[in-house]
NUDOZA-80340 format. One line per field, with one value per residue (C-alpha): x, y, z; residue in three letters; residue number from 1; chain. Coordinates in steps of 0.02 Angstrom, whole numbers, plus 32768, in hexadecimal, padded with zeros to 4 digits. Layout:
# residues N
xx = (X,...)
yy = (Y,...)
zz = (Z,...)
rest = (ALA,...)
nr = (NUM,...)
kette = (A,...)
This chain:
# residues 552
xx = (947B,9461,94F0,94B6,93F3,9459,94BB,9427,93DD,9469,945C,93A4,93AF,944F,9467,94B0,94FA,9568,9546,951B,9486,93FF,93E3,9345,92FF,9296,9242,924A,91CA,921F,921C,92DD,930C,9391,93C3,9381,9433,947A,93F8,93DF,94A2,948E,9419,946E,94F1,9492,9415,9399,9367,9377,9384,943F,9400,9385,93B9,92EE,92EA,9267,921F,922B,9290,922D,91E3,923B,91E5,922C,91EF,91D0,9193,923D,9289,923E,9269,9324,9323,92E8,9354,93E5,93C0,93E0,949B,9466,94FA,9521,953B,95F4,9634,967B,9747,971F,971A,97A2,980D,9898,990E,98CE,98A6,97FD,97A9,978B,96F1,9689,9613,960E,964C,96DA,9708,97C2,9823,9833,98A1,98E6,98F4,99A2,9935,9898,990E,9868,9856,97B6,9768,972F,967A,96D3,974F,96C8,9699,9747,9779,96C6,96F7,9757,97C9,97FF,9848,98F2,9916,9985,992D,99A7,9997,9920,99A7,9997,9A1D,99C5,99C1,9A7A,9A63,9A0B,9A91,9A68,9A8F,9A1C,99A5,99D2,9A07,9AD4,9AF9,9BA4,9C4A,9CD5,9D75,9DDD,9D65,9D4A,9C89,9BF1,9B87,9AE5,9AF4,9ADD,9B4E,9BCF,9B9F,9BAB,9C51,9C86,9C98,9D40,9D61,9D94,9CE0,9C98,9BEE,9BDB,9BC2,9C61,9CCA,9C60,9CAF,9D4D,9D55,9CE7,9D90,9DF1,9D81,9D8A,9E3C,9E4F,9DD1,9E43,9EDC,9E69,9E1B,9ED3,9F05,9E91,9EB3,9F80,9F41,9ECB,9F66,9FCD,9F4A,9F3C,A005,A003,9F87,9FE6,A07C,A02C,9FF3,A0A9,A0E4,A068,A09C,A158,A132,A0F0,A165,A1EB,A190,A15F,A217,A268,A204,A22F,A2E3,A2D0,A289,A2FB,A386,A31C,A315,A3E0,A3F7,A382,A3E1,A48B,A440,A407,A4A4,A504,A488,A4B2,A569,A568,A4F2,A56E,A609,A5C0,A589,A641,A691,A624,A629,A6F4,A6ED,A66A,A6E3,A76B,A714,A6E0,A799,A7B6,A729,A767,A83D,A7E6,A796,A831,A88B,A81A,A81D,A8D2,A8E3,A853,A8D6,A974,A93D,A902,A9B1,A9F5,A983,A9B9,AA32,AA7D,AB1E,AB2C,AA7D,AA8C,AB24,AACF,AA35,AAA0,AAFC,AA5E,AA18,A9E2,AA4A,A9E2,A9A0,A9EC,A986,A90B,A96D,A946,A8B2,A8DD,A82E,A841,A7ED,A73C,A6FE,A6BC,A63E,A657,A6BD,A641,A5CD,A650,A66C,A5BE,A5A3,A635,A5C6,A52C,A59A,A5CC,A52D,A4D9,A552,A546,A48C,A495,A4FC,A483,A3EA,A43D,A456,A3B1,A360,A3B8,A375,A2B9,A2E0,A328,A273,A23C,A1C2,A1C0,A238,A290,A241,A290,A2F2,A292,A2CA,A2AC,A2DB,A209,A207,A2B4,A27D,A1DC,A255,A2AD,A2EC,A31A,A3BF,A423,A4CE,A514,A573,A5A3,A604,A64E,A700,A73F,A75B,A6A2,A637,A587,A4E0,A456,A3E3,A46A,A469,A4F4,A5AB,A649,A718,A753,A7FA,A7D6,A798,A6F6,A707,A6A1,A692,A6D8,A68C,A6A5,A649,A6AC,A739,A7CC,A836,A7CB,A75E,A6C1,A611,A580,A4CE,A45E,A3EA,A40F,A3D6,A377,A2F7,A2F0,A334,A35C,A3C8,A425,A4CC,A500,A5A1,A620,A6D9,A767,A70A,A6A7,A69F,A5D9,A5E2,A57B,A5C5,A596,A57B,A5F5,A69D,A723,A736,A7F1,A87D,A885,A80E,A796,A79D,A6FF,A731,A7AA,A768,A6DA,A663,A64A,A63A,A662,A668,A6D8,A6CE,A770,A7D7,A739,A74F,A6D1,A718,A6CD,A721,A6F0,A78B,A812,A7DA,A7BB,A767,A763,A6BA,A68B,A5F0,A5D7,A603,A580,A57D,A4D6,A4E9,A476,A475,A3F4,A400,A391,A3D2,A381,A3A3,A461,A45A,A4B6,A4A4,A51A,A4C3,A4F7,A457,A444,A397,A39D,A3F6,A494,A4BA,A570,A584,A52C,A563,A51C,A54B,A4F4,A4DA,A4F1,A4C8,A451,A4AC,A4E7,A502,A59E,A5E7,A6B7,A702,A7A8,A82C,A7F3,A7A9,A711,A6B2,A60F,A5B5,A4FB,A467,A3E4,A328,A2D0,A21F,A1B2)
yy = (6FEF,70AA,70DA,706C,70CA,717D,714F,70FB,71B1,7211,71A1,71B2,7281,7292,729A,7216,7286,7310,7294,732A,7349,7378,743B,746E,73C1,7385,72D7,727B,721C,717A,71C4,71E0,7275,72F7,739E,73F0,7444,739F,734E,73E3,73EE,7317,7324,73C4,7349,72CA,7299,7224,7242,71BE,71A9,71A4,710F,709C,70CD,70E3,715B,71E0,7202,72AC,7329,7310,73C2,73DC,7427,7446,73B9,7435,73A9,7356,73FD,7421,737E,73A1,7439,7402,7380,73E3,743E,738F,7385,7313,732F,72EF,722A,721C,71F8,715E,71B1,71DA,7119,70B7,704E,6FD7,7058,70C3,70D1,70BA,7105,70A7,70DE,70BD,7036,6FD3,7032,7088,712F,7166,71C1,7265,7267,71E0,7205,71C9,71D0,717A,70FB,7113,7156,71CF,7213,72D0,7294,7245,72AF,733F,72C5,72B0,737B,739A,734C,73AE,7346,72F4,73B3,73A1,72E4,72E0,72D0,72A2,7251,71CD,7129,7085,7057,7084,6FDD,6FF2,7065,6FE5,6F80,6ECD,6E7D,6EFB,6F49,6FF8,7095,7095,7154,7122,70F7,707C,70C5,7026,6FAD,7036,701A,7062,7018,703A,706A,6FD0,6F8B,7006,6FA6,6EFE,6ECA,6F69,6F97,6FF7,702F,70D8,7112,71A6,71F4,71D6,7293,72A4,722D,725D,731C,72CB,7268,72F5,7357,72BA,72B8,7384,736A,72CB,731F,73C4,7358,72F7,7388,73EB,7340,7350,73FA,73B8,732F,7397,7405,737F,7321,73DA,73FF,7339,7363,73F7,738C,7333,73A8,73F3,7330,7319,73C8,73A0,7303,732A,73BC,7342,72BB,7351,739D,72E1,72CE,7366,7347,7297,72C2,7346,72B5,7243,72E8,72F2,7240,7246,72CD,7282,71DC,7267,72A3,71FC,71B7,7248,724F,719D,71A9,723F,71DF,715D,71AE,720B,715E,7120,71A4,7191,70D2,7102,717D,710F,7079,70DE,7103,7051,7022,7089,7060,6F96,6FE4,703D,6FA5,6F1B,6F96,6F93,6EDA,6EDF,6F3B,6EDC,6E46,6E7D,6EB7,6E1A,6DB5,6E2C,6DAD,6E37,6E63,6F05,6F3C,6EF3,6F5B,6FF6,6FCB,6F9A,705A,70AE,7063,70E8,70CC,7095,7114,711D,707C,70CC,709A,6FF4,6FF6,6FD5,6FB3,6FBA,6F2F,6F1C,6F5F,7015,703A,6FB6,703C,70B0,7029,6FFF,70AB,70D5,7029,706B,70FD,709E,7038,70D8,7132,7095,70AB,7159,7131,70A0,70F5,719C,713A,7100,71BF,71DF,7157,7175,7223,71E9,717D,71F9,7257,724D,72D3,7270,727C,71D8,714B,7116,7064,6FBB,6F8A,6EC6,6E4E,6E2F,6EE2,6ED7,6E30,6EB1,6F08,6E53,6E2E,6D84,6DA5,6D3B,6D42,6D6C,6CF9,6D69,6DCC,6D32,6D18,6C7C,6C1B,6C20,6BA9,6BE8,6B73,6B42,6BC8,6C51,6C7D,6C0F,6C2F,6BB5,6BD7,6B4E,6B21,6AF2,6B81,6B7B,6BA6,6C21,6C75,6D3D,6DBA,6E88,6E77,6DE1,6E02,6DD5,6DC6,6DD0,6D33,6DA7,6D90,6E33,6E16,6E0F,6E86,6F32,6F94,7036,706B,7006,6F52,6EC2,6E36,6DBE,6D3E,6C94,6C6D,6BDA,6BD4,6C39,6CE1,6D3E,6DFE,6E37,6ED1,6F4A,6FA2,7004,6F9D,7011,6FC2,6F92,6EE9,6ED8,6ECB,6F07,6FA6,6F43,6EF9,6F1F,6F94,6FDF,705F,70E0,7068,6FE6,6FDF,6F2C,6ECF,6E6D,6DDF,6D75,6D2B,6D4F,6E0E,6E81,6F1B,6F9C,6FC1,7051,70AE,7055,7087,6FF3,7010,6F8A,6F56,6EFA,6E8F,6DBD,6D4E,6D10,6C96,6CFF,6DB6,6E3A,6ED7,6F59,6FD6,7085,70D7,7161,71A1,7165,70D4,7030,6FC0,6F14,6EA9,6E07,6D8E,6D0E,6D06,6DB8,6E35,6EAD,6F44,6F2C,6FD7,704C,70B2,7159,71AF,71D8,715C,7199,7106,706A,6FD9,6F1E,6EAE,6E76,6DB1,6D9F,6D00,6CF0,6C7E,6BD5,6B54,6B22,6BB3,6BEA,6C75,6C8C,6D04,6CE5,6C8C,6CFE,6CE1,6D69)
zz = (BD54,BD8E,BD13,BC86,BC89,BC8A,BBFB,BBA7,BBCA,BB7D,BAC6,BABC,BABC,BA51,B995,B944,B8BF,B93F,B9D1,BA3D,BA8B,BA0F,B9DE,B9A3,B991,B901,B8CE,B81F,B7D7,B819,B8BF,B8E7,B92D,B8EE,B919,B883,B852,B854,B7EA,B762,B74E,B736,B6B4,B660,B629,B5ED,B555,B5B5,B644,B6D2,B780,B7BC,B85A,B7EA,B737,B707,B676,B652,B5A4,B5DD,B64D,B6E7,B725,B7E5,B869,B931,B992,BA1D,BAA7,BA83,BAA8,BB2F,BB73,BB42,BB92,BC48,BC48,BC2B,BCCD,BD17,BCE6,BC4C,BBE0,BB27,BB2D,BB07,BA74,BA1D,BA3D,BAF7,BB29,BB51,BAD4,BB00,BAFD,BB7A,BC2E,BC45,BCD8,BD7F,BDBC,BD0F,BCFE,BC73,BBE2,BC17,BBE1,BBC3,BC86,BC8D,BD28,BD92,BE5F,BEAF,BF4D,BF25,BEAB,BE33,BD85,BD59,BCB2,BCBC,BD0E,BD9D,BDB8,BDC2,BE4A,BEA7,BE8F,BEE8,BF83,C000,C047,BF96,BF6A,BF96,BF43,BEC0,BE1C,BD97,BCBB,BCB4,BCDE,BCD7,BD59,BE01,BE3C,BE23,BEC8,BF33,BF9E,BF67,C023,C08D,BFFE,C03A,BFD4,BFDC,C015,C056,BFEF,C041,BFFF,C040,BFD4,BF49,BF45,BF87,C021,C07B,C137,C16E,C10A,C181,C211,C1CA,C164,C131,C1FF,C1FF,C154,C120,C0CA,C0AB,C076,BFB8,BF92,BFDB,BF85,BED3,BF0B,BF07,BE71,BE16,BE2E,BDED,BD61,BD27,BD2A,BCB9,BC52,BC3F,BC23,BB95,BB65,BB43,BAFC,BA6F,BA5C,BA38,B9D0,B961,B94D,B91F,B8A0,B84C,B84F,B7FD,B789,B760,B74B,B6DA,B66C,B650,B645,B592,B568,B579,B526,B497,B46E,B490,B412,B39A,B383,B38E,B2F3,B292,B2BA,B28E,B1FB,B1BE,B1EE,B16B,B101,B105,B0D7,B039,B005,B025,AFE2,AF38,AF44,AF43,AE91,AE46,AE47,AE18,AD98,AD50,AD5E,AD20,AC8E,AC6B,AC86,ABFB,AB8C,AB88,AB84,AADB,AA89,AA91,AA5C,A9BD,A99B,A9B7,A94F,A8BC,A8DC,A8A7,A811,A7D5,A802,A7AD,A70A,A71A,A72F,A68F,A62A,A665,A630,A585,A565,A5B5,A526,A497,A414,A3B0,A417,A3D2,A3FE,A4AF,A4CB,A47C,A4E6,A582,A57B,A576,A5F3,A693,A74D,A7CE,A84D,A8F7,A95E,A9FE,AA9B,AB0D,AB6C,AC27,AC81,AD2B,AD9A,AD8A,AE2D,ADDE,AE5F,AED2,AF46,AF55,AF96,B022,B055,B067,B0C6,B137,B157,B179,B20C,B23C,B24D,B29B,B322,B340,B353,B3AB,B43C,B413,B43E,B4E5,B519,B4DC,B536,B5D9,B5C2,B5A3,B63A,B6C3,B6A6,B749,B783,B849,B8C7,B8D9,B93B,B9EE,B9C1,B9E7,BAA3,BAAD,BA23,BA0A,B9CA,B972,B91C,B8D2,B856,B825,B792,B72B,B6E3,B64C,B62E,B57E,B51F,B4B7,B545,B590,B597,B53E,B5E0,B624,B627,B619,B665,B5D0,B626,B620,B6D6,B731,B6E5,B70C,B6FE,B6A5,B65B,B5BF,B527,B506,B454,B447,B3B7,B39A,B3C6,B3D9,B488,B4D7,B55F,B526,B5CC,B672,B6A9,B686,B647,B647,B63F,B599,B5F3,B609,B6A4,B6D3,B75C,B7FC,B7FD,B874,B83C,B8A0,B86F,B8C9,B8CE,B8FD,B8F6,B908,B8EE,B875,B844,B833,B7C5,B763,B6E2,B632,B595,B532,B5AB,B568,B535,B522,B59D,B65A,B62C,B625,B6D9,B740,B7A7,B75B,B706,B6F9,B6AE,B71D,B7E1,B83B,B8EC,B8F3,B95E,B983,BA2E,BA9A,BA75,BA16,B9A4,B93B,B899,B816,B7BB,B808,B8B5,B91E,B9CD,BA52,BA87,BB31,BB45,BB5B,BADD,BA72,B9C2,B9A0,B971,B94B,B8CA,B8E1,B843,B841,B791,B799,B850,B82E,B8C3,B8C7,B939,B977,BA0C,BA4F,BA53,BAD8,BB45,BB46,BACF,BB19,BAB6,BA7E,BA14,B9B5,B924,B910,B852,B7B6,B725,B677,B628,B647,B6A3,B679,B708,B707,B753,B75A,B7AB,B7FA,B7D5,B80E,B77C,B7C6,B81B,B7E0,B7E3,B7DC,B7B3,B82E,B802,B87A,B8AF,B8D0)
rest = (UNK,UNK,UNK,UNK,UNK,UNK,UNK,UNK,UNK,UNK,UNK,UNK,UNK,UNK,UNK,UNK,UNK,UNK,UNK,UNK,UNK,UNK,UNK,UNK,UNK,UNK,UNK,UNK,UNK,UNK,UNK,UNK,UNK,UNK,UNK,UNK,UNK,UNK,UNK,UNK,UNK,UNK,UNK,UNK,UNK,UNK,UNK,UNK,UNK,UNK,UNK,UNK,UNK,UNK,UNK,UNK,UNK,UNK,UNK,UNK,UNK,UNK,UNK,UNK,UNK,UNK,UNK,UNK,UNK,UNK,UNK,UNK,UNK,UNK,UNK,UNK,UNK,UNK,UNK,UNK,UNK,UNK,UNK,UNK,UNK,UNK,UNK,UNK,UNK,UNK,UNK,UNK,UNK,UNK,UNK,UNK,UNK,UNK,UNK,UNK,UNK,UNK,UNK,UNK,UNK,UNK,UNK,UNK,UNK,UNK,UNK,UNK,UNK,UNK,UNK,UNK,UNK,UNK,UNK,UNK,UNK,UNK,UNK,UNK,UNK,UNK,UNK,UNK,UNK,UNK,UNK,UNK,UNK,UNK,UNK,UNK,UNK,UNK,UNK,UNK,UNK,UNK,UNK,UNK,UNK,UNK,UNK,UNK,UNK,UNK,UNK,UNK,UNK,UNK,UNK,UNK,UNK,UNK,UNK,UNK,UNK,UNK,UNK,UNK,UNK,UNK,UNK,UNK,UNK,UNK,UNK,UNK,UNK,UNK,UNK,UNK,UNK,UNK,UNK,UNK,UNK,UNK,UNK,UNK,UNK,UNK,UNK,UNK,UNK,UNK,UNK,UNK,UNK,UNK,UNK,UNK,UNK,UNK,UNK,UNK,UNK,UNK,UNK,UNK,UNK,UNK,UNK,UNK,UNK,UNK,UNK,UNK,UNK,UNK,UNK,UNK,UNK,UNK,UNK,UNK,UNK,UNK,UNK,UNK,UNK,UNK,UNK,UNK,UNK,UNK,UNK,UNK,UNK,UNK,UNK,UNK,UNK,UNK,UNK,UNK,UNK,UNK,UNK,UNK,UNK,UNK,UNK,UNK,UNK,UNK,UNK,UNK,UNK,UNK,UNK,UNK,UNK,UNK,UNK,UNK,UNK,UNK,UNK,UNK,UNK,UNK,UNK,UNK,UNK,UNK,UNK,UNK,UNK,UNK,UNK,UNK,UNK,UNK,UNK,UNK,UNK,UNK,UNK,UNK,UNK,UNK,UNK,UNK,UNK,UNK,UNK,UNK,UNK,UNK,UNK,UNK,UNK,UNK,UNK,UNK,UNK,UNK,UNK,UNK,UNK,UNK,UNK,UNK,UNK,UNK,UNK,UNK,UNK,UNK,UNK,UNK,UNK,UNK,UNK,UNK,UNK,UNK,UNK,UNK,UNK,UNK,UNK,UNK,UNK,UNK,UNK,UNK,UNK,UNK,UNK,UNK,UNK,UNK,UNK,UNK,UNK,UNK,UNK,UNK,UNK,UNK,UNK,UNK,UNK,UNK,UNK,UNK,UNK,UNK,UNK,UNK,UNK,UNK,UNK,UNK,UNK,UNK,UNK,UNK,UNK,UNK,UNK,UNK,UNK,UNK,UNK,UNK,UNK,UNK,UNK,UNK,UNK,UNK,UNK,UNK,UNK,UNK,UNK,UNK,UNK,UNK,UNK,UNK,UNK,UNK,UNK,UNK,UNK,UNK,UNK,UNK,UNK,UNK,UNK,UNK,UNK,UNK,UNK,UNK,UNK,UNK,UNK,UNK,UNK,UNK,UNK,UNK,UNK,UNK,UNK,UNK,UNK,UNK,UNK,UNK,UNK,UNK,UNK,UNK,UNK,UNK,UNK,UNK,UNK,UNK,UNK,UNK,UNK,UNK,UNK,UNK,UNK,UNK,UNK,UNK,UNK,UNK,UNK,UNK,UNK,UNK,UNK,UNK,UNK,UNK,UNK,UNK,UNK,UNK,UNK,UNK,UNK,UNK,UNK,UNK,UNK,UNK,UNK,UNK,UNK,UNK,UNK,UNK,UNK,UNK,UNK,UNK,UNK,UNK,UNK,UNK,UNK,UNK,UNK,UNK,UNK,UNK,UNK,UNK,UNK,UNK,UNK,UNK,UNK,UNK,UNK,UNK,UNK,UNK,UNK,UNK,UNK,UNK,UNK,UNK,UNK,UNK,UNK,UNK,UNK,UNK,UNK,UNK,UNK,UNK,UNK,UNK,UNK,UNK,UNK,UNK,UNK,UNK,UNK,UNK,UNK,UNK,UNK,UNK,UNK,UNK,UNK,UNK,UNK,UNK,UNK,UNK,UNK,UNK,UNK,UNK,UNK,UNK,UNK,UNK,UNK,UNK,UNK,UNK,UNK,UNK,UNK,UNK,UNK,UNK,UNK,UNK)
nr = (1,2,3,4,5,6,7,8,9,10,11,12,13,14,15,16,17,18,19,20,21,22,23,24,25,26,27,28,29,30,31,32,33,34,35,36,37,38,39,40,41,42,43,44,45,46,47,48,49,50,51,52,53,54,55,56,57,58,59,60,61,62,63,64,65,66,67,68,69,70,71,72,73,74,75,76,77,78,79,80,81,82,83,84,85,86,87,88,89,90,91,92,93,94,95,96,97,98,99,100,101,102,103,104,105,106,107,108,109,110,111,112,113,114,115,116,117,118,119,120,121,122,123,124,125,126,127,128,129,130,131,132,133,134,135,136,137,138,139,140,141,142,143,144,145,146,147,148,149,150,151,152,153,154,155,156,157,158,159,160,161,162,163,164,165,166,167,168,169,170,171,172,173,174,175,176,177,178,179,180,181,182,183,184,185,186,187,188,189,190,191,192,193,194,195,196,197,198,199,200,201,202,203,204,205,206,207,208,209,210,211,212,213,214,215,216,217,218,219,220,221,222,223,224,225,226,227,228,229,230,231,232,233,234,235,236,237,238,239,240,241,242,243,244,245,246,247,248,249,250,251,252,253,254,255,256,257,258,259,260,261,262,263,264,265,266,267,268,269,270,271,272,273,274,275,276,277,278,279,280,281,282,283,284,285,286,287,288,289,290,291,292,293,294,295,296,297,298,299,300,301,302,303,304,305,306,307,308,309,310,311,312,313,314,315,316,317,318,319,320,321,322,323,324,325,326,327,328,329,330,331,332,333,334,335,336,337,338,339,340,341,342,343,344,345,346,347,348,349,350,351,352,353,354,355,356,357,358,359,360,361,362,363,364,365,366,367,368,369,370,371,372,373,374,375,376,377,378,379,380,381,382,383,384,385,386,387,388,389,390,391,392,393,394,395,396,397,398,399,400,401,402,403,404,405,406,407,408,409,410,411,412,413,414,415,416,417,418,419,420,421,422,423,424,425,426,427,428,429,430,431,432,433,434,435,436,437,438,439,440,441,442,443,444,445,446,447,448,449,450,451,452,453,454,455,456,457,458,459,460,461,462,463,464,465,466,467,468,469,470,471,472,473,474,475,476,477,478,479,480,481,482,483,484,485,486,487,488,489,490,491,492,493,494,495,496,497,498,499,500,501,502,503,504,505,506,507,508,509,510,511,512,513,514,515,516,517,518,519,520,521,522,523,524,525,526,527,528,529,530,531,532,533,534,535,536,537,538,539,540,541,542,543,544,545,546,547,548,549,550,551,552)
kette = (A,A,A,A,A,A,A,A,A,A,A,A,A,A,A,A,A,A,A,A,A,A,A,A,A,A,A,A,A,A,A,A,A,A,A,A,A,A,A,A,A,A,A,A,A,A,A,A,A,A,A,A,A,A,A,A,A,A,A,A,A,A,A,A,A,A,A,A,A,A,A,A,A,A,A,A,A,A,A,A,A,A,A,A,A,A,A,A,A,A,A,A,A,A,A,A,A,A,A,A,A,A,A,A,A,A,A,A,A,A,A,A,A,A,A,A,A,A,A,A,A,A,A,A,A,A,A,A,A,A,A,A,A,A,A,A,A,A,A,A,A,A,A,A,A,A,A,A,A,A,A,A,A,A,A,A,A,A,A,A,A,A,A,A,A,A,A,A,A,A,A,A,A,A,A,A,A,A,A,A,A,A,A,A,A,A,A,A,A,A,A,A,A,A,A,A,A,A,A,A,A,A,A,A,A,A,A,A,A,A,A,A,A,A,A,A,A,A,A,A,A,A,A,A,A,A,A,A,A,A,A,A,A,A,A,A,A,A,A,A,A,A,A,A,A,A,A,A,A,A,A,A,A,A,A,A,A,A,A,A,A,A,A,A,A,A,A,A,A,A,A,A,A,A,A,A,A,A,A,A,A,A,A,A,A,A,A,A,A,A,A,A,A,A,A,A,A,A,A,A,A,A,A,A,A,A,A,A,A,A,A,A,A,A,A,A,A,A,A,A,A,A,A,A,A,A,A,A,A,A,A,A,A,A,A,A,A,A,A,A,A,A,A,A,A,A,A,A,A,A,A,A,A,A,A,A,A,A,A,A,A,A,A,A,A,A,A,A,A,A,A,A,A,A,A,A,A,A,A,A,A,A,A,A,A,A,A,A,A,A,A,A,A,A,A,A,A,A,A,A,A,A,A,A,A,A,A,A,A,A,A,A,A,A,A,A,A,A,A,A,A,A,A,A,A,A,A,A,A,A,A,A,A,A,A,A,A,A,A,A,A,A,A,A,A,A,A,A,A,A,A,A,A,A,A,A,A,A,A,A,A,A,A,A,A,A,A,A,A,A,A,A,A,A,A,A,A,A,A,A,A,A,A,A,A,A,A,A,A,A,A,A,A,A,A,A,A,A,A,A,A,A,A,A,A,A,A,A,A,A,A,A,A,A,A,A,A,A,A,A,A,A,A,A,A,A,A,A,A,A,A,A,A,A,A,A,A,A,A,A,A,A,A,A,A,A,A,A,A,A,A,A)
């Protein structure tokens, strides 16, 4: 109640414009005080002029004058120790830790003791500081967590830490359960772990010092990467376009020679039609005459008429058209060029392609080492029946392939093989991908290999060549094929294989996949081209072959 009538005392003498204590005091006409800076600069910024507590206006400015019993009054009971009341900001919110020793409303800690476990605001502490045995506690940020500090069995400060429970406990504590233990003061083990802790904080510290390197190298990196890129997009277009520029012109080129020749082929077939035109004039007048001799009844005027008639002229030779295709070849040859030029392109945008591909500004990442993170760079293969050899048997979905005896009938095509039990994938392959084939019967080559292979007779066998790298799995053995070099392979026998593919660091990878996975061999090279995967079956009707469902 003491406290309440003080702070009662500290409202009553203090502005309620600056909230200080009032300056120079003076009285208006409803009889609130002011200091009179505060009011004058209030009013100076108004129209009407009203009392900022009870709002009562004034018909006119209201003459001031020092209330000088007020500040007298002021003024002794500053001598006191009266000080401003506090304003709204120096109380305590939820937020903050609110002083211990206040009565009723609180006002925000200025300091909390680790010795007295209490909080203070600036009065109180003037209080604690003044007292000379309370010198030497530790005063430390206003917290809220002192109680944190109080052992909860005995209700005593814990001082002491038990390293072989890793907590702190109060001294009595020591002599209770903790009898024994390796413990220590808790200044001591906070010296220790303080040295823990600057050391973890230099590691972290140089830590972000690497990583802010490496975010501004990236972000340098990826600046040049849109730089490169768009010069790469800008001159692609300029050379595309002079391409598109070169074909117009050949395409201009092309009209107008037709257009000429067609003109000098008409022009000759004209002349000679008009020679034509005028032999079966000269004719039908001669056939005019003939016959009017041939009706004359006087035989001596037909004979005169007969003997003066004029030889014919020599008759314009045959006219041998040739067949009537005119143009038609021109139209072929430059439909052979289109096929060719589509080609050329078509294997040109594969090189290109690769080469947009093998871009690759980070070093390559570690491969996956259990199937979970193998089976994260999966992929759902289908085979292509258009690559199938005449004696397999493909599934409705296009994954599972079967030797038969029998010809499918397939229909011809440029990509099928022609001799080896074969089949590659519709999908081609670049980047990082995880596939895996099932298999039954006599064995079953699992194979990746280049689209542009050959198709036809034993060059085409996976393996074989440059294009196309197999393991081949027959008689409970393993081998490696690639360019007619076959290497044997150990590792356990499995229906289930695995094929781990990272294009652009050149890795390919054969596992054998049971309850765990066994690394059976692993080709290291560089691709040139993207990949097909590639199924071949060996020579017993019946076994199948199949591209994996995976589930992720």
């Amino acid at each position: 109640m003491a406290e309440q009538g003080v702070q009662l005392d500290q409202e009553i003498f203090s502005c309620s414009i600056c909230l200080d204590l009032l300056k120079d005091p003076v009285t208006i006409p409803c009889g609130h005080s002011y200091c009179m800076n505060c009011i004058q600069e209030f009013w100076d910024e108004k129209e009407i002029y009203s009392c900022p507590q009870c709002r009562n206006t004034f018909t006119s400015r209201p003459v001031l004058v020092k209330n000088t019993m007020l500040a007298d009054l002021v003024e002794e009971l500053k001598k006191t120790g009266l000080q401003a009341a506090p304003a709204d900001h120096c109380y305590a919110g939820a937020e903050d830790v609110a002083c211990d020793v206040c009565t009723g409303r609180k006002l925000k800690a200025l300091k909390s003791c680790l010795v007295c476990l209490v909080s203070y605001c600036a009065q109180h502490l003037h209080f604690h500081n003044g007292v000379a045995r309370f010198k030497k506690h530790k005063l430390v940020e206003p917290s809220k967590k002192l109680q944190e500090n109080i052992c909860s069995h005995h209700d005593e400060v814990m001082k002491i830490f038990c390293r072989t429970d890793q907590h702190c406990i109060c001294s009595l504590c020591l002599m209770d359960e903790h009898k024994g233990h390796d413990t220590v003061s808790a200044a001591a083990e906070r010296t220790e772990r303080q040295k823990e802790l600057e050391v973890s904080q230099q590691n972290i510290q140089q830590r972000i010092q690497d990583r802010e390197k490496d975010v501004k190298l990236l972000q340098q990196e990826v600046e040049a990467i849109n730089r490169s890129a768009d010069k790469a997009v800008n001159d692609s277009k300029k050379i595309f376009t002079e391409l598109i520029c070169l074909l117009e012109k050949i395409s201009s080129n092309v009209e107008q020679q037709v257009r000429f020749q067609q003109e000098t082929e008409v022009s000759r077939v004209k002349e000679l039609q008009e020679k034509l035109e005028q032999e079966i004039t000269e004719l039908k007048r001669k056939d005019a005459e003939m016959k009017k001799i041939s009706d004359t009844e006087d035989h001596t005027q037909f004979l005169h008429n007969y003997s003066s008639l004029s030889p014919l002229s020599e008759s314009t030779s045959s006219i041998a058209i040739r067949p009537l295709r005119y143009f038609e070849d021109v139209t072929a040859a430059v439909s052979a060029t289109r096929d060719k030029l589509q080609d050329v392109l078509r294997d040109t945008w594969t090189n290109i392609s690769l080469t947009v591909t093998k871009v690759d500004v980070l070093l390559p990442q570690p491969e996956p080492k259990t199937r979970a993170d193998f089976l994260k760079y999966s992929r759902e293969l289908t085979l292509d029946p258009n690559t199938a050899h005449t004696q397999l048997l493909l599934s409705e979905v296009e994954r599972k392939v079967t030797l038969t005896y029998n010809n499918q009938g397939y229909s011809s095509h440029p990509d099928r093989f022609s001799v080896n039990y074969q089949v590659l994938s519709r999908e081609s392959l670049t980047g990082r991908c995880y596939w895996e084939v099932e298999w039954t019967g006599g064995g079953v080559h699992v194979a990746v290999a280049y689209k542009n292979i050959s198709r036809v007779g034993d060059s085409g066998e996976f393996g074989k060549n440059k294009k196309s790298w197999e393991l081949r799995c027959v008689k409970n053995s393993y081998q490696i094929w690639h360019n007619k070099v076959q290497t044997p392979v150990p590792g356990p026998w499995s229906s289930r294989l695995g094929v781990y593919l990272d294009h652009r660091a050149g890795t390919l990878s054969f596992y054998s996949v049971s309850d765990t996975m066994t690394l059976l061999h692993r080709v290291q090279t560089t691709f040139t081209q993207p990949l097909n995967a590639g199924l071949r079956l060996y020579y017993h009707y019946g076994d199948t072959a199949e591209f994996c469902k995976l589930e992720v």
